[in-house]
N, C-alpha and C positions, 0 to 999 in steps of 0.2 A: 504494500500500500504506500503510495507517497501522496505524500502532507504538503499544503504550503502553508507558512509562518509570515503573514504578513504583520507589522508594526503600523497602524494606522499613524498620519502626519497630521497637523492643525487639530491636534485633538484637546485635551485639558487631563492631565492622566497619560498613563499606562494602558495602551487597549490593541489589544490584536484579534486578529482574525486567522482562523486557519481552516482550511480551505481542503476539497478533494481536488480532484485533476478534472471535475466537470466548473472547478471553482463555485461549488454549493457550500455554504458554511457548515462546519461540522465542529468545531468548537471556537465557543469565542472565551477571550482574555480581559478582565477589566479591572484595573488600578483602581484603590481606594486615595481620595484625598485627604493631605491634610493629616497625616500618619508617621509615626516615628517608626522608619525604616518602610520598605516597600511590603505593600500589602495588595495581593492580586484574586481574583478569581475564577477560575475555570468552570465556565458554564456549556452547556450542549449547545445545539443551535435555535434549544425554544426557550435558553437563557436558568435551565434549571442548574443549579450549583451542584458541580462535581468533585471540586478539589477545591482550597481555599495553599495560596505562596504567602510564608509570613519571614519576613526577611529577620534576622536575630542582630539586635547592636552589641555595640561595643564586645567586637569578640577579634582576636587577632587576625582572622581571614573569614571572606565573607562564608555565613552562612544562613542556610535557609531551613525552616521547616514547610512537609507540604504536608497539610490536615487533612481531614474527611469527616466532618458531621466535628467534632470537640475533640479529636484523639487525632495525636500525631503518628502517620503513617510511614513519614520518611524522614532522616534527616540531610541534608546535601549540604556538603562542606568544598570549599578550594584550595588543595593542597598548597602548602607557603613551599617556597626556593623549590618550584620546580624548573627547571631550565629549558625557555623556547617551546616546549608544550604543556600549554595549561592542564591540568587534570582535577577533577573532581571525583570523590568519594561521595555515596549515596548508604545512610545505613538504615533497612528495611528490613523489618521481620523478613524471614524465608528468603529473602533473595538480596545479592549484595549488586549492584550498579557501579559502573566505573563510565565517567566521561573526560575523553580526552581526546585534546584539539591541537592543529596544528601553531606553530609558532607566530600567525596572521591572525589569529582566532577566528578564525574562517570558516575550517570545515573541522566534525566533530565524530567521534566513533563512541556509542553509545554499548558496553557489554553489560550484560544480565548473567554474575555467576562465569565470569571469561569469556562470554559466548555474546560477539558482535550482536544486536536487535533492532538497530539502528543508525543512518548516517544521516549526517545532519552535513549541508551545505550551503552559506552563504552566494547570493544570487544578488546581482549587481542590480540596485533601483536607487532611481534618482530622489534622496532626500526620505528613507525610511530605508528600516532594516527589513530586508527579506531571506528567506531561504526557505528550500526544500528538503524534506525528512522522510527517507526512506524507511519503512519498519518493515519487521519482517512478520511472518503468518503467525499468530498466535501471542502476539506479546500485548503489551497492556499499554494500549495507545494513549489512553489519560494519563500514564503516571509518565509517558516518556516525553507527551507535550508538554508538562512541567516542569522536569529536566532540561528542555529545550528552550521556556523562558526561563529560568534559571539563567543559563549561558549565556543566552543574550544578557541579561539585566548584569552580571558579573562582568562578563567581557565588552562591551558597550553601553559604560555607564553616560557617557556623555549624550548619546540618543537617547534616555530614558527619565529625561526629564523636562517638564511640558511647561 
């Protein structure tokens, strides 16, 4: 299945869209204002809440929890001094995540347990962040589109703020 992650522009917030290959919406992203550290929401495309991103302060490298209803489900953290490729740890009941990106932060390999489940590729658009997320059969498309605004919002903090 490929995804696309668009970053809507002239907006107020945080807010994306991600899209199929007929570009029908199939999840949207929405920044809360007005919050100490970033707070987002992943909702389906008839805007029911599926995941809630709550950015953690004052912590030596960013990190994030993703919730589900009051109970944290994941925690996603940014390894410090890694060299020229960013990498992120994900720590999840049952299954452990690893994301790690090239030295551009551009394109991204997502494994589930060592086993790639997704690539994440920046796509050139003028004046927003875009890209395409390849997954693979079987994997858990909501928790990896989180992971994916994750990256963005770590690695392109300077476009994430309206």
């Amino acid at each position: 299945m490929i995804l696309h992650i668009n970053k809507r522009i002239f907006t107020i917030g945080d807010k994306y869209d991600i899209t199929d290959d007929q570009r029908q919406i199939v999840f949207k992203v929405i920044g809360q204002l007005f919050t100490i550290g970033h707070k987002l929401e992943l909702q389906d495309a008839n805007g029911n809440e599926l995941a809630r991103i709550h950015q953690r302060i004052l912590t030596f490298v960013p990190e994030y929890d993703i919730l589900v209803g009051e109970h944290v489900v994941a925690t996603v953290s940014k390894k410090a001094f890694t060299l020229l490729r960013p990498l992120f740890t994900v720590d999840a009941p049952g299954i452990q995540y690893e994301m790690e990106g090239d030295w551009l932060n551009w394109n991204y390999e997502i494994r589930a347990n060592c086993v790639p489940v997704a690539q994440i590729g920046k796509q050139f658009a003028l004046l927003q962040d875009r890209y395409a997320m390849s997954v693979t059969e079987g994997a858990d498309v909501s928790a990896l589109v989180c992971l994916a605004i994750i990256m963005d919002e770590v690695a392109h903090p300077q476009s994430n703020r309206a």
